[in-house]
CHARMM-style PDB file with segment names, atoms N, HN, CA, C and O in Angstrom:
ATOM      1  N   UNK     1      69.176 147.525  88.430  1.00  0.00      PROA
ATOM      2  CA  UNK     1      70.244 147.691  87.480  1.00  0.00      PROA
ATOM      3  C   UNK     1      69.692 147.624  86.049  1.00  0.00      PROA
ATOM      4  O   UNK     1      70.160 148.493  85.313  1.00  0.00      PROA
ATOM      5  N   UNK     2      68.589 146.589  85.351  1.00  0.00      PROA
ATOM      6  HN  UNK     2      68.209 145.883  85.949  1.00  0.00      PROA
ATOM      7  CA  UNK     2      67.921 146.600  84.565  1.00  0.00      PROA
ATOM      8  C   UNK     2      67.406 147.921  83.952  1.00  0.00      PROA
ATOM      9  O   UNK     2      67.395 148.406  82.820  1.00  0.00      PROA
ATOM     10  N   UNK     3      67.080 148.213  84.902  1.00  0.00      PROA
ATOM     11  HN  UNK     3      67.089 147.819  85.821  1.00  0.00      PROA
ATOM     12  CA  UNK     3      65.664 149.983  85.096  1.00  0.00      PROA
ATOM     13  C   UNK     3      66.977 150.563  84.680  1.00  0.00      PROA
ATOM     14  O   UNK     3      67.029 150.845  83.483  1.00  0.00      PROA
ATOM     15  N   UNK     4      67.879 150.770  85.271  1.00  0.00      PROA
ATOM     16  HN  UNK     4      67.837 150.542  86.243  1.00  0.00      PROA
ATOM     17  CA  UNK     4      68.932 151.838  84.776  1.00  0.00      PROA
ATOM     18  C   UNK     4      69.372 151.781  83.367  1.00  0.00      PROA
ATOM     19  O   UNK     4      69.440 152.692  82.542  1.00  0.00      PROA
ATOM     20  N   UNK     5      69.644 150.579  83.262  1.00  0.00      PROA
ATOM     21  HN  UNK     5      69.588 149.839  83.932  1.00  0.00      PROA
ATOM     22  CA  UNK     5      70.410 150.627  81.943  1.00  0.00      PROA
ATOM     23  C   UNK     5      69.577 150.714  80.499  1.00  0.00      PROA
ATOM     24  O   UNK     5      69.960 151.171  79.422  1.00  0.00      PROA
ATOM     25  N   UNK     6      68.050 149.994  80.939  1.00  0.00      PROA
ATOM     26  HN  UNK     6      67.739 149.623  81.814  1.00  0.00      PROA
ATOM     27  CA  UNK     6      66.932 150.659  80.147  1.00  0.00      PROA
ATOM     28  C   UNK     6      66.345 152.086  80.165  1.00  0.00      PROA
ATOM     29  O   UNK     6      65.614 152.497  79.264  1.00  0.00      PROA
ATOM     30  N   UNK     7      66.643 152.697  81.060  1.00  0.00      PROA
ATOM     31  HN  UNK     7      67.237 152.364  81.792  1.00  0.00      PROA
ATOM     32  CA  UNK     7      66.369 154.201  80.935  1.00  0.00      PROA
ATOM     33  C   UNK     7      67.918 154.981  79.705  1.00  0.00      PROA
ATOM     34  O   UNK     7      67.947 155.815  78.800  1.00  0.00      PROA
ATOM     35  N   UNK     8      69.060 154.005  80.467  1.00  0.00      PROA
ATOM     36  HN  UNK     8      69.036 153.327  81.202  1.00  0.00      PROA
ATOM     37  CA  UNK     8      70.237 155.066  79.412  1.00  0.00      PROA
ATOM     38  C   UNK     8      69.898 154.626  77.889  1.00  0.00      PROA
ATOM     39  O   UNK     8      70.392 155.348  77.023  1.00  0.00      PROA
ATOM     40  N   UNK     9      69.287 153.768  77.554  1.00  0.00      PROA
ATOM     41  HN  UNK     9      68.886 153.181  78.258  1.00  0.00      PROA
ATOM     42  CA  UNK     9      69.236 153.476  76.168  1.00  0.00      PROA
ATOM     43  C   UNK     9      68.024 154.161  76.028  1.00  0.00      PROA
ATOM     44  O   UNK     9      68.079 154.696  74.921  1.00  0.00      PROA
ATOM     45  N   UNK    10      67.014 154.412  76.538  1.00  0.00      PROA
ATOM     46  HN  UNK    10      66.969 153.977  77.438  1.00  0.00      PROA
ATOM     47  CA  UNK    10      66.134 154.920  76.037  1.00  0.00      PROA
ATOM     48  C   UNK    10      66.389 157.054  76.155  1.00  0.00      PROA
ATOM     49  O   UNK    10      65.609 157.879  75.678  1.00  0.00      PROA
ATOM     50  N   UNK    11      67.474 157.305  76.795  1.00  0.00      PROA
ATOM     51  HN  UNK    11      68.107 156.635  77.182  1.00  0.00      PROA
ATOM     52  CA  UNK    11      68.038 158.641  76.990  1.00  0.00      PROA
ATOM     53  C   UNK    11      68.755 158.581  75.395  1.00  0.00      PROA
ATOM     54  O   UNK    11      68.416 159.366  74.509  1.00  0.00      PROA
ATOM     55  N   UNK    12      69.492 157.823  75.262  1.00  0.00      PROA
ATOM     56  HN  UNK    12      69.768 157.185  75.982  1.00  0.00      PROA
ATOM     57  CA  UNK    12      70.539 157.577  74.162  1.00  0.00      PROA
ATOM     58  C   UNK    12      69.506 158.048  73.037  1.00  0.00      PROA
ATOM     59  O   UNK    12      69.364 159.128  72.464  1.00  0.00      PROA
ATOM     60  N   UNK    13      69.008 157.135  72.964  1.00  0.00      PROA
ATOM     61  HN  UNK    13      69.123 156.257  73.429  1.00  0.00      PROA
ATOM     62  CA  UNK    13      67.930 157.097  71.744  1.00  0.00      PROA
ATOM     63  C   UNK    13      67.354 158.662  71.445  1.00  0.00      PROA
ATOM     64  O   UNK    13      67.241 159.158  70.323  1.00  0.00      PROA
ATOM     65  N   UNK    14      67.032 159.285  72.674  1.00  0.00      PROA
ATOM     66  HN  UNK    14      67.124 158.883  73.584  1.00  0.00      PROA
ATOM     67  CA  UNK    14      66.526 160.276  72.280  1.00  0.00      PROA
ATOM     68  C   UNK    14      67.212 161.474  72.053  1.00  0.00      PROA
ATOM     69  O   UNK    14      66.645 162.479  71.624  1.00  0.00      PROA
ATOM     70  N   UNK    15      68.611 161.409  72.366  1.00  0.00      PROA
ATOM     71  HN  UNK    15      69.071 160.592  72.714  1.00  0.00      PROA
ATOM     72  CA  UNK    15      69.677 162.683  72.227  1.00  0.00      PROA
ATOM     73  C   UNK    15      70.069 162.148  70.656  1.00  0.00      PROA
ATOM     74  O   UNK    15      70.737 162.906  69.953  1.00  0.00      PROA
ATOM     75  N   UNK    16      69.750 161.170  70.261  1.00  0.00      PROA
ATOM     76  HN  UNK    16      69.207 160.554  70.832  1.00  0.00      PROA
ATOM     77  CA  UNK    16      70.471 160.653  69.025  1.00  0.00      PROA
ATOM     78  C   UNK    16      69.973 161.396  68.242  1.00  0.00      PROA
ATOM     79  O   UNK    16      70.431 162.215  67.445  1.00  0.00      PROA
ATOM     80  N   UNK    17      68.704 160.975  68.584  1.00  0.00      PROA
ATOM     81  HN  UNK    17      68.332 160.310  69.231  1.00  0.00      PROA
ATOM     82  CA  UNK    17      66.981 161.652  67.071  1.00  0.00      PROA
ATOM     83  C   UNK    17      67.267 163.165  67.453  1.00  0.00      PROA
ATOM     84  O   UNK    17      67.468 163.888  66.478  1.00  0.00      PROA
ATOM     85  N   UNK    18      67.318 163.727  68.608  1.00  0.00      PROA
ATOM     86  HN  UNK    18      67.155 163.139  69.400  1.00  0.00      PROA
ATOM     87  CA  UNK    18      67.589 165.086  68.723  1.00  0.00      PROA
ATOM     88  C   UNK    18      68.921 165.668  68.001  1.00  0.00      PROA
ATOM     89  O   UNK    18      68.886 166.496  67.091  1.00  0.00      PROA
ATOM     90  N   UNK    19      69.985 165.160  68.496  1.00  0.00      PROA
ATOM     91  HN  UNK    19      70.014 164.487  69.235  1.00  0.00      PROA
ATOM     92  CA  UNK    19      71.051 165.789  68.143  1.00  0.00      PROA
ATOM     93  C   UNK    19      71.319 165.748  66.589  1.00  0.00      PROA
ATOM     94  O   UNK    19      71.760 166.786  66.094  1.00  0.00      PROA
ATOM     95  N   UNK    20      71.012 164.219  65.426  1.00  0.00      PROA
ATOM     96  HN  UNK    20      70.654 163.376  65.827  1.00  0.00      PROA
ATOM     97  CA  UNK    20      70.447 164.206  64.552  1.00  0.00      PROA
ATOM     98  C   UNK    20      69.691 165.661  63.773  1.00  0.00      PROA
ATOM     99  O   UNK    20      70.079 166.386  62.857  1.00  0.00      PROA
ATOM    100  N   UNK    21      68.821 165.662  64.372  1.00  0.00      PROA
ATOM    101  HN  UNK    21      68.505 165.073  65.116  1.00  0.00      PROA
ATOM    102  CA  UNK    21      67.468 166.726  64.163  1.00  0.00      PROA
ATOM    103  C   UNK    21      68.230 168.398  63.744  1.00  0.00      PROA
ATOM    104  O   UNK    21      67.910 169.159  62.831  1.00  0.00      PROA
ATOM    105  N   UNK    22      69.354 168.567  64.839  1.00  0.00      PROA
ATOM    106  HN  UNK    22      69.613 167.949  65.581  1.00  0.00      PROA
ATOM    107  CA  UNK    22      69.914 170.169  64.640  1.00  0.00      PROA
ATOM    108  C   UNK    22      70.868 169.632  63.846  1.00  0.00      PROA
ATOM    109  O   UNK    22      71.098 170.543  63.051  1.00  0.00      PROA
ATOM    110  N   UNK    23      71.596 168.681  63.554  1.00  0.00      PROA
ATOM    111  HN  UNK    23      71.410 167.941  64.200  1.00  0.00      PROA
ATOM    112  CA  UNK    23      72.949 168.652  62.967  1.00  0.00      PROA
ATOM    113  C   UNK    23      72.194 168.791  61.260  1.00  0.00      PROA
ATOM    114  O   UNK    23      72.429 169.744  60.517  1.00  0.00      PROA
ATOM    115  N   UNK    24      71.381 167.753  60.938  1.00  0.00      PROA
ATOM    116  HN  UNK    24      71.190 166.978  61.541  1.00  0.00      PROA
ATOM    117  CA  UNK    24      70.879 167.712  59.483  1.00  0.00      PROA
ATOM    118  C   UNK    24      70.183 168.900  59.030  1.00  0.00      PROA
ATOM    119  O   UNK    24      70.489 169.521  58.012  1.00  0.00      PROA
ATOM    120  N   UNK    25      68.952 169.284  60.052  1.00  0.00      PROA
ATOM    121  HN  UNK    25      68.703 168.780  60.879  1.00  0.00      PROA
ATOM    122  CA  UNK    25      67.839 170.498  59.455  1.00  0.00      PROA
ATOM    123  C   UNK    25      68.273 171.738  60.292  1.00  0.00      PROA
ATOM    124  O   UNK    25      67.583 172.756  60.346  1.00  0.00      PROA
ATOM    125  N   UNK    26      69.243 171.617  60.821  1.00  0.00      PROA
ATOM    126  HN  UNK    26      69.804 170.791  60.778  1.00  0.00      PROA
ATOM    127  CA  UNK    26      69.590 173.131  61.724  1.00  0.00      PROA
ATOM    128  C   UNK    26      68.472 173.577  62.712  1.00  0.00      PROA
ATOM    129  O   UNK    26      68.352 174.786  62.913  1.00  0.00      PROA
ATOM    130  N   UNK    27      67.518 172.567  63.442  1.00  0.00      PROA
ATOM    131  HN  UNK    27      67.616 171.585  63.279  1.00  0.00      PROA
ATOM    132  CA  UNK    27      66.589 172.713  64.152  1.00  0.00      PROA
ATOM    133  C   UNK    27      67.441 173.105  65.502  1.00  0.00      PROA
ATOM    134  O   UNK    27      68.517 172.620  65.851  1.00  0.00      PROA
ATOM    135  N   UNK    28      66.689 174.083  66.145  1.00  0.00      PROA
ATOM    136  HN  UNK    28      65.814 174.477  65.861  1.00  0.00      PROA
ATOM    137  CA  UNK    28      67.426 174.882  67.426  1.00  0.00      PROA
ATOM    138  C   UNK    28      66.535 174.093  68.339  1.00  0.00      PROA
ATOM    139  O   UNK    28      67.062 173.395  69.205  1.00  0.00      PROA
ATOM    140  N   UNK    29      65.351 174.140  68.231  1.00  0.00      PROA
ATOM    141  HN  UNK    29      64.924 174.708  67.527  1.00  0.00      PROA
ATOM    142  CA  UNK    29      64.348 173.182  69.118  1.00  0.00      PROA
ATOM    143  C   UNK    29      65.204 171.866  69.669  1.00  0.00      PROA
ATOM    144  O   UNK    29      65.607 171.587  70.799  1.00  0.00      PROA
ATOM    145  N   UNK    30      65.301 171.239  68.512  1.00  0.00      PROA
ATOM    146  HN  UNK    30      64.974 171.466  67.595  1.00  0.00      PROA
ATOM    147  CA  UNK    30      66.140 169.948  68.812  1.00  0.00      PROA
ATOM    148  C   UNK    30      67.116 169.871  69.416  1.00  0.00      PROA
ATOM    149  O   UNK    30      67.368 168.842  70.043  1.00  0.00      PROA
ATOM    150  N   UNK    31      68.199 171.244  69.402  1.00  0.00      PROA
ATOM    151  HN  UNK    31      67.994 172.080  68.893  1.00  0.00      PROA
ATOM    152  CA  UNK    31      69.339 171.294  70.357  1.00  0.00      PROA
ATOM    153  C   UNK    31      68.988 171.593  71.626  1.00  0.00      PROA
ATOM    154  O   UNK    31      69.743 171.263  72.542  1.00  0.00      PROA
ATOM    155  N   UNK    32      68.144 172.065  71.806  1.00  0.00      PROA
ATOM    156  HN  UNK    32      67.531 172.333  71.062  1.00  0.00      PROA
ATOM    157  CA  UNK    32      67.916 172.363  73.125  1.00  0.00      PROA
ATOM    158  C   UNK    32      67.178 171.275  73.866  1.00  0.00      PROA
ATOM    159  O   UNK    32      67.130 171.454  75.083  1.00  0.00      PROA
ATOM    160  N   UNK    33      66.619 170.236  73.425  1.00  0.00      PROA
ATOM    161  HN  UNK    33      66.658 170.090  72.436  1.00  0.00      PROA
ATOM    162  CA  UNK    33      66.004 169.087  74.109  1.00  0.00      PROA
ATOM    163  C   UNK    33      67.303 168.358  73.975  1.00  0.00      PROA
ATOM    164  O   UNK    33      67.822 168.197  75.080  1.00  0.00      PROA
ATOM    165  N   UNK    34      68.069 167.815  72.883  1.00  0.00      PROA
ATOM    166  HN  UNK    34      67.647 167.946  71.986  1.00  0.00      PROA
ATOM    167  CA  UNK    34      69.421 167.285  72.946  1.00  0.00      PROA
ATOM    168  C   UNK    34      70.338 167.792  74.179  1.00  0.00      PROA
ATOM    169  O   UNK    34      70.960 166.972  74.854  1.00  0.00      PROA
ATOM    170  N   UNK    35      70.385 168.900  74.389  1.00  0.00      PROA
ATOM    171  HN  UNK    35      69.880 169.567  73.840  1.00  0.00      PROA
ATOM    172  CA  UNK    35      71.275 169.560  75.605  1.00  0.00      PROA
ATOM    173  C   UNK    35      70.575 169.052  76.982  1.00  0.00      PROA
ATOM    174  O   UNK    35      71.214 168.691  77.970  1.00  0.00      PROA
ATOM    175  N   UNK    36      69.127 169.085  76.882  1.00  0.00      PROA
ATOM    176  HN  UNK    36      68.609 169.378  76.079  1.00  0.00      PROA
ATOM    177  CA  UNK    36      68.479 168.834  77.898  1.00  0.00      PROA
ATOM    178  C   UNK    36      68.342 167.386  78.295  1.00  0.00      PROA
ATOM    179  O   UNK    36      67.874 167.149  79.409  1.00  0.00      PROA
ATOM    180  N   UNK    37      68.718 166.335  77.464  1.00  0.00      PROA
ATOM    181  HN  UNK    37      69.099 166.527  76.559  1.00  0.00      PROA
ATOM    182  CA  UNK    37      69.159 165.017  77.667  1.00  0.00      PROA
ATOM    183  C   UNK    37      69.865 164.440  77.887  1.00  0.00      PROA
ATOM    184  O   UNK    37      69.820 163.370  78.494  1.00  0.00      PROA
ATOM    185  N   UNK    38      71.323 165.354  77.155  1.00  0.00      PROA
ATOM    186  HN  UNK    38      71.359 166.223  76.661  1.00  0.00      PROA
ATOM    187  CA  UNK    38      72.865 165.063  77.652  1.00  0.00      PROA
ATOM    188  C   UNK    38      72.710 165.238  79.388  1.00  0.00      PROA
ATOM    189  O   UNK    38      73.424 164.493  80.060  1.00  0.00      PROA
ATOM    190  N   UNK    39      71.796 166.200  80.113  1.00  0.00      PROA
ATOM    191  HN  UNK    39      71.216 166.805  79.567  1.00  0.00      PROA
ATOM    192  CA  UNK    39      72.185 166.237  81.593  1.00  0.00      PROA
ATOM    193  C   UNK    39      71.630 165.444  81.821  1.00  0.00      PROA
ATOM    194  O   UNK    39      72.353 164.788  82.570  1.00  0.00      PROA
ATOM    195  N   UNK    40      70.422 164.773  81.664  1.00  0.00      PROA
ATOM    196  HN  UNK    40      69.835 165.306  81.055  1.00  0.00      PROA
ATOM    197  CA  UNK    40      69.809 163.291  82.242  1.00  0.00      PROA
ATOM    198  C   UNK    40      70.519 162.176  82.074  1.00  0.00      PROA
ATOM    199  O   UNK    40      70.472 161.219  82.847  1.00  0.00      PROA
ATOM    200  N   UNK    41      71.441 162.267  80.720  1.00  0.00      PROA
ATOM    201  HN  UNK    41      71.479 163.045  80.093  1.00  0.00      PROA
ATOM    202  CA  UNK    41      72.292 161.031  80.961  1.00  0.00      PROA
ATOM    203  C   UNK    41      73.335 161.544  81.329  1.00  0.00      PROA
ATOM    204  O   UNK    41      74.239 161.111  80.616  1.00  0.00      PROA
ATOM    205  N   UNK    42      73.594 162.034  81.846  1.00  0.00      PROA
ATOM    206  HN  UNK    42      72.859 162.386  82.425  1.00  0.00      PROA
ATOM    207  CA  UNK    42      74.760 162.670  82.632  1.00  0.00      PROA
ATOM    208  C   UNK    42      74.508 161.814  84.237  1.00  0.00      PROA
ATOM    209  O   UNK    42      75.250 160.914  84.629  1.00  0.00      PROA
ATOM    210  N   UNK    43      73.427 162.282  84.927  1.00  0.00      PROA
ATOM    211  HN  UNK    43      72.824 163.014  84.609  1.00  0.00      PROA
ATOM    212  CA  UNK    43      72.665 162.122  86.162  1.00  0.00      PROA
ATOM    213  C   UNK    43      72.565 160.351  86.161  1.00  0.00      PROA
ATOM    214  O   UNK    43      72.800 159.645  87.142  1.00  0.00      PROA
ATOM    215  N   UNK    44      72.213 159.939  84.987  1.00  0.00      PROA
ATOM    216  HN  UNK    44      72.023 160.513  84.191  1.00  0.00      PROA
ATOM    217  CA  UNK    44      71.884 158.252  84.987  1.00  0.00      PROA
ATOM    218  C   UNK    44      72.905 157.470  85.046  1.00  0.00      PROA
ATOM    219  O   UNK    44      72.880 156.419  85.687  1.00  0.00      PROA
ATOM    220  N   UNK    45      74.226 158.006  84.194  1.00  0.00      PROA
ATOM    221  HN  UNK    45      74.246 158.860  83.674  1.00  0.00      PROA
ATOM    222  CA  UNK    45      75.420 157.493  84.309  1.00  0.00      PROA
ATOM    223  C   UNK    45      76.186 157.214  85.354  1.00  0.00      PROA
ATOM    224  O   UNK    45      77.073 156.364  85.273  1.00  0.00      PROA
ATOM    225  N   UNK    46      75.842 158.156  86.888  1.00  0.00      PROA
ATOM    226  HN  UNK    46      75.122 158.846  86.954  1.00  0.00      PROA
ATOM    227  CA  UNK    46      76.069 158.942  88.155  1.00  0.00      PROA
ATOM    228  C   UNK    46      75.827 157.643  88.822  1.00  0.00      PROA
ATOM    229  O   UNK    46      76.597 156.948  89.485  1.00  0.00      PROA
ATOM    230  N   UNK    47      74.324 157.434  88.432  1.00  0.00      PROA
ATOM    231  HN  UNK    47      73.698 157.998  87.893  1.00  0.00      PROA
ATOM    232  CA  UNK    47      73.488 156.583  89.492  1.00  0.00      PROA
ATOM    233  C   UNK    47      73.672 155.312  89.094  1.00  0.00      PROA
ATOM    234  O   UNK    47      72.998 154.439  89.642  1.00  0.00      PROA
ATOM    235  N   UNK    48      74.865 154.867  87.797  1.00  0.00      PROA
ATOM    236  HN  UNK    48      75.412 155.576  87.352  1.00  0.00      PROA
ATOM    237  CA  UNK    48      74.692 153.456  87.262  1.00  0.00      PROA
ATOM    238  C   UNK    48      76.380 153.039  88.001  1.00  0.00      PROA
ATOM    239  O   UNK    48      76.832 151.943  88.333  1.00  0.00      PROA
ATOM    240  N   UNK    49      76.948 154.317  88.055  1.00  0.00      PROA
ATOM    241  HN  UNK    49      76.581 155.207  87.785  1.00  0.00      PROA
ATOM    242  CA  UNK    49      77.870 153.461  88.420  1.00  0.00      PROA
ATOM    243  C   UNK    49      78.067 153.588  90.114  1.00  0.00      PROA
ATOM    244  O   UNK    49      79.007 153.067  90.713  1.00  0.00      PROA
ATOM    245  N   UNK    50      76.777 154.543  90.881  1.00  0.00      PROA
ATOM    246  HN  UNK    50      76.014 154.967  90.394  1.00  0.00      PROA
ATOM    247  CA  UNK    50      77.013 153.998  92.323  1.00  0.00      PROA
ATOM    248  C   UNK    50      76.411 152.729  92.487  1.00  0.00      PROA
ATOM    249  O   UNK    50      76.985 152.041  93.331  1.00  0.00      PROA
ATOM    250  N   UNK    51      75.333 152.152  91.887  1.00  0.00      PROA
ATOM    251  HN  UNK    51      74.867 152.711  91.201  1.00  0.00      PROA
ATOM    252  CA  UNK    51      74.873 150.874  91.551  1.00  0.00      PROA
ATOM    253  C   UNK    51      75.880 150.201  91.130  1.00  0.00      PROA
ATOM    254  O   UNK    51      76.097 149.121  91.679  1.00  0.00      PROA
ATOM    255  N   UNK    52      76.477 150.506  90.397  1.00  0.00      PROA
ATOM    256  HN  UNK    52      76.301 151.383  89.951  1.00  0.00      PROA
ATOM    257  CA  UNK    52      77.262 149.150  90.071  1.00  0.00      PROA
ATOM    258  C   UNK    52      78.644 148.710  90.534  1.00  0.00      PROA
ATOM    259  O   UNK    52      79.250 147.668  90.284  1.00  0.00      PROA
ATOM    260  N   UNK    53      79.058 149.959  91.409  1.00  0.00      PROA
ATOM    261  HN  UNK    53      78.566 150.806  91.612  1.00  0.00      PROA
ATOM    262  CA  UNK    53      80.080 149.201  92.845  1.00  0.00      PROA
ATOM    263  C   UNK    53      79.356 149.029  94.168  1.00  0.00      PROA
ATOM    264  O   UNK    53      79.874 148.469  95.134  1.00  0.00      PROA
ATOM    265  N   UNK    54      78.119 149.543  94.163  1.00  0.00      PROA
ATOM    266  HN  UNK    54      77.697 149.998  93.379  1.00  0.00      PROA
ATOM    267  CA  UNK    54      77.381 149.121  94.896  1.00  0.00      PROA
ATOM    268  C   UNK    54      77.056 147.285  95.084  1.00  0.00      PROA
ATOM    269  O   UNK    54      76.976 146.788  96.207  1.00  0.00      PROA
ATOM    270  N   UNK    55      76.893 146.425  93.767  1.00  0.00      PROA
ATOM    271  HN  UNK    55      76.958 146.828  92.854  1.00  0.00      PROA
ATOM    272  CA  UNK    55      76.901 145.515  92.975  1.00  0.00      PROA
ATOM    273  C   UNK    55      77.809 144.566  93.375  1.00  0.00      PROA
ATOM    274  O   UNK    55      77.554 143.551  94.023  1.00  0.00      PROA
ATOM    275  N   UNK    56      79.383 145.101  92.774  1.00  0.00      PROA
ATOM    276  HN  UNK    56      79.591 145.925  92.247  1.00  0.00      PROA
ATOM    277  CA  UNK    56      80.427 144.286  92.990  1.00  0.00      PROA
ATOM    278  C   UNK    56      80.818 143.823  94.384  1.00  0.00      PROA
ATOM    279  O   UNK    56      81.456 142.826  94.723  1.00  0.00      PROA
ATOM    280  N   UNK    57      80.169 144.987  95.246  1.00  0.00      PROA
ATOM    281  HN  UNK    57      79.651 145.797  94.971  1.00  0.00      PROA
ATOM    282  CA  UNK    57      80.964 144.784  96.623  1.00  0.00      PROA
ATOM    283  C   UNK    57      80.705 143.431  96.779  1.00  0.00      PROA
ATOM    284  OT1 UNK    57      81.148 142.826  97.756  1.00  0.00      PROA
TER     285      UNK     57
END
């Protein structure tokens, strides 16, 4: 559960600096790694919360 929730902050972090990156300098590069991170934390979010009724049971 640790591992998970340290991977979404470290996903976070990096859609931030990305999404950041196209919004200020109009970098297209950056949107497209930003897009490409939103689906990893998409996927992590998936796996945090079968873990975490996994958890409660």
């Amino acid at each position: 559960m640790k591992n998970l929730v340290a991977n979404l902050n470290q996903l976070f972090a990096e859609f931030q600096k990305d999404a950041e990156a196209q919004v200020e300098n109009g970098n297209k590069a950056a949107g497209a790694r930003a897009r490409k991170t939103s689906l990893a934390i998409e996927k992590a979010l998936k796996e945090f919360r079968k873990v975490s009724i996994e958890t409660a049971k």
